[in-house]
C-alpha positions as CSV (number, residue, x, y, z in Angstrom):
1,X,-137.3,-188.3,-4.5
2,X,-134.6,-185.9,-4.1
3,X,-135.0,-182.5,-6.1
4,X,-132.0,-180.3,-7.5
5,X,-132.3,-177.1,-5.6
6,X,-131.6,-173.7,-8.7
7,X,-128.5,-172.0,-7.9
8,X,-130.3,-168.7,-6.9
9,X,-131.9,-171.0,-4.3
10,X,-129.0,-172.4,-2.8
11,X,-127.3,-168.9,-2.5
12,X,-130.2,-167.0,-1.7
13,X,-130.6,-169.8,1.5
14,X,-126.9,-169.4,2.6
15,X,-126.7,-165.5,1.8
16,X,-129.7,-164.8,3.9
17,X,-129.2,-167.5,6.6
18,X,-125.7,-166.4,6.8
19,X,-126.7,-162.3,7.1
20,X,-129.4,-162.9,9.9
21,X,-127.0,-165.4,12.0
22,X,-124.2,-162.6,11.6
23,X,-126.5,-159.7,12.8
24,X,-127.8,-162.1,15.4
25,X,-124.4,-162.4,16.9
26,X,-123.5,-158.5,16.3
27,X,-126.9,-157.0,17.3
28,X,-126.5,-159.0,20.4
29,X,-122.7,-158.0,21.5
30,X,-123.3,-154.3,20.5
31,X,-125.8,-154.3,22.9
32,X,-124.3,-156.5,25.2
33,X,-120.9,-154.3,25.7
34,X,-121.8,-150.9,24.5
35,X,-120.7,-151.0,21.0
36,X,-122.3,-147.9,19.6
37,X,-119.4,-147.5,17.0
38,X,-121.0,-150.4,15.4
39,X,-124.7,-149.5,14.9
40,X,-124.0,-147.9,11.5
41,X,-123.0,-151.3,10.2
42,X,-125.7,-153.1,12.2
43,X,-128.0,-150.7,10.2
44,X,-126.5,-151.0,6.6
45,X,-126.2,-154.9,6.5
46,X,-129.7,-154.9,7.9
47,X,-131.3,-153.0,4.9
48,X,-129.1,-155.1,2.3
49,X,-130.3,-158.2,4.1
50,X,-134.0,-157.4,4.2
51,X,-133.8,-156.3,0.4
52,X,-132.2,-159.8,-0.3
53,X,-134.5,-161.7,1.8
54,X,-137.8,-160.2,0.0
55,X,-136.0,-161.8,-3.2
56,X,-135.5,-164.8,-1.5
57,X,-139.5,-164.5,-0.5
58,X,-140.5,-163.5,-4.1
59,X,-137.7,-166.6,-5.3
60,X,-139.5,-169.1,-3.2
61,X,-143.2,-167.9,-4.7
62,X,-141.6,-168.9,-8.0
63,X,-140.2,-171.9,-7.4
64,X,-142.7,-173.3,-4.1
65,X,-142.0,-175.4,-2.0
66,X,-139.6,-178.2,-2.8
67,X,-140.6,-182.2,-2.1
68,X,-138.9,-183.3,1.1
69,X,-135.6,-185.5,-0.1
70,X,-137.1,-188.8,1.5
71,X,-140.4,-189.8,2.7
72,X,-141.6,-188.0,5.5
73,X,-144.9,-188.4,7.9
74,X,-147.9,-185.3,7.6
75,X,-146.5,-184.1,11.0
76,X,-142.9,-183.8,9.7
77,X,-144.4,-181.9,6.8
78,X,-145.9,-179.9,8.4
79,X,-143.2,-178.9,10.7
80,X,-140.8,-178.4,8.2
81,X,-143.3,-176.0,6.5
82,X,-144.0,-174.3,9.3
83,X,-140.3,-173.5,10.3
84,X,-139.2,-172.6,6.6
85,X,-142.5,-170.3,6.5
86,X,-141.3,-168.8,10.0
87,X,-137.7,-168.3,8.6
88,X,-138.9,-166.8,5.7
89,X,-141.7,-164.0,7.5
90,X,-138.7,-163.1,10.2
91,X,-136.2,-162.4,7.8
92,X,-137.9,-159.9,6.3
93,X,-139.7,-158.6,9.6
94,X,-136.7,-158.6,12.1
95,X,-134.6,-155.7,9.8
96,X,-138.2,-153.7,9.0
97,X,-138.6,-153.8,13.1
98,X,-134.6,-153.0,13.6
99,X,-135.7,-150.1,11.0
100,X,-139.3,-149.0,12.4
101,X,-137.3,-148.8,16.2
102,X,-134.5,-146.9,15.0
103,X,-136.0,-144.4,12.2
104,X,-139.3,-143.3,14.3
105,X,-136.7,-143.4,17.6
106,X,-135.1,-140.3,15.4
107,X,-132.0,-142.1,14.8
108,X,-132.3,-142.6,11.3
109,X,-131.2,-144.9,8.6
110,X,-128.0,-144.8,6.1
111,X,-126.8,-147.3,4.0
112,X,-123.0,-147.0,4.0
113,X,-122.9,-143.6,4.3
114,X,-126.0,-142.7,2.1
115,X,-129.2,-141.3,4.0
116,X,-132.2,-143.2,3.7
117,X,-133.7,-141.3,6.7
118,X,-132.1,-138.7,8.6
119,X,-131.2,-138.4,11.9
120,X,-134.2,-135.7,14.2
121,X,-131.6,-133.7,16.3
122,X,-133.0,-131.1,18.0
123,X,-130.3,-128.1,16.9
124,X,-130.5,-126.3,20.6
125,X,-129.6,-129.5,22.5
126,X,-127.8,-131.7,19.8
127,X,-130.4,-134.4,21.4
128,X,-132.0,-136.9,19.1
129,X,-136.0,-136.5,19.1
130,X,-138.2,-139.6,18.7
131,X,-140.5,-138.8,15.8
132,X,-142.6,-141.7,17.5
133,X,-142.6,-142.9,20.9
134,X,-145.0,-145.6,20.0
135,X,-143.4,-146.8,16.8
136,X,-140.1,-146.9,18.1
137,X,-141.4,-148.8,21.2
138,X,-143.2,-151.4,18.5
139,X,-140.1,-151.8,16.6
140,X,-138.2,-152.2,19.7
141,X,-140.3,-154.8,21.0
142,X,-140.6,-156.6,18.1
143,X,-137.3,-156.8,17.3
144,X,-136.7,-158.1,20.4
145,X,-139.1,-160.7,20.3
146,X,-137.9,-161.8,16.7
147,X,-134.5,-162.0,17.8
148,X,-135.4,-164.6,20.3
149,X,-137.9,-166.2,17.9
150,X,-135.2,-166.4,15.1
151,X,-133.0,-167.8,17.3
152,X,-135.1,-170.6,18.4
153,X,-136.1,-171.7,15.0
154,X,-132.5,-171.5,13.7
155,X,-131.8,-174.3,16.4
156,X,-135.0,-175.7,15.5
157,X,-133.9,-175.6,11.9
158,X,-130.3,-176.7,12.2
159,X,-131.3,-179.1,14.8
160,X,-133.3,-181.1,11.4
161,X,-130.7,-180.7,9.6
162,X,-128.4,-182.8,11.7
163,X,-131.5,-185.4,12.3
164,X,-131.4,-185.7,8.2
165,X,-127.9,-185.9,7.8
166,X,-126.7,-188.1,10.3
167,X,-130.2,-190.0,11.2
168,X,-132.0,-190.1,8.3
169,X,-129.1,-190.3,5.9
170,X,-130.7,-188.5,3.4
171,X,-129.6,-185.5,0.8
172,X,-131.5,-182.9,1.9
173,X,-128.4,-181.1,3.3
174,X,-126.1,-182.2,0.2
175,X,-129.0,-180.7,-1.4
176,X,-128.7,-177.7,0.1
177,X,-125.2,-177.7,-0.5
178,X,-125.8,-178.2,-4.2
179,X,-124.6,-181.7,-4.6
């Protein structure tokens, strides 16, 4: 029953799933302990990540959804839809929020060096201006929602993983290791 997985696939999954965990951990410890030296990376691999996981999204419209790699109940299914369809929405949401709080807080966007959006710094004060209270608090929020959400269905996620492996025995994560 087991289905060969493309290439693309396979390192689109790992690229992606790989990126978010990463800025998982950094978004969390820059916050954590105050490493504002660090944001400009934060920002850069979050706009490379969101462009790869739209072609991920757009990959996964092409190709649909793959047959499980053994038998599995409606429920189980479903679930396993549902978390891949929840991976797939917050990787692309959780940068565009980490982008919506930071651009309309007036802090802009680069990508390593190259302005997507500039910084709004008042020239008297040298303060950065919000060019929207309410955006930046939406993006804010959201991204602090998705970060907990992501976080939760990664465990969720991995959590199957290890059922499959070691419980059902099956190939899904050979499979997904392109064996």
């Amino acid at each position: 029953m087991s289905q060969r997985l493309s290439k693309v696939s396979i390192i689109m999954h790992w690229v992606v799933g790989i990126g978010m965990l990463g800025m998982l951990v950094l978004g969390w410890s820059m916050h954590k302990f105050k490493l504002h030296s660090l944001y400009p990376w934060h920002k850069s691999i979050g706009v490379l990540i969101v462009c790869l996981a739209v072609i991920r999204v757009l990959w996964r419209l092409k190709e649909g959804w793959f047959p499980p790699a053994t038998p599995m109940g409606n429920y189980e299914k479903l679930l396993s839809r549902s978390v891949h369809l929840m991976l797939l929405i917050i990787t692309v949401l959780f940068p565009i929020s980490g982008m919506l709080m930071s651009g309309a807080g007036g802090h802009g966007i680069a990508f390593f060096g190259h302005v997507l959006l500039a910084e709004n710094i008042d020239p008297i004060t040298h303060k950065v201006i919000p060019l929207s209270h309410i955006l930046a608090a939406l993006g804010e929020d959201t991204h602090k929602f998705l970060m907990w959400a992501l976080a939760i269905i990664f465990l969720v996620h991995i959590s199957a993983v290890i059922k499959h492996h070691f419980y059902s025995k099956d190939e899904t994560l050979n499979r997904m290791l392109g064996k």
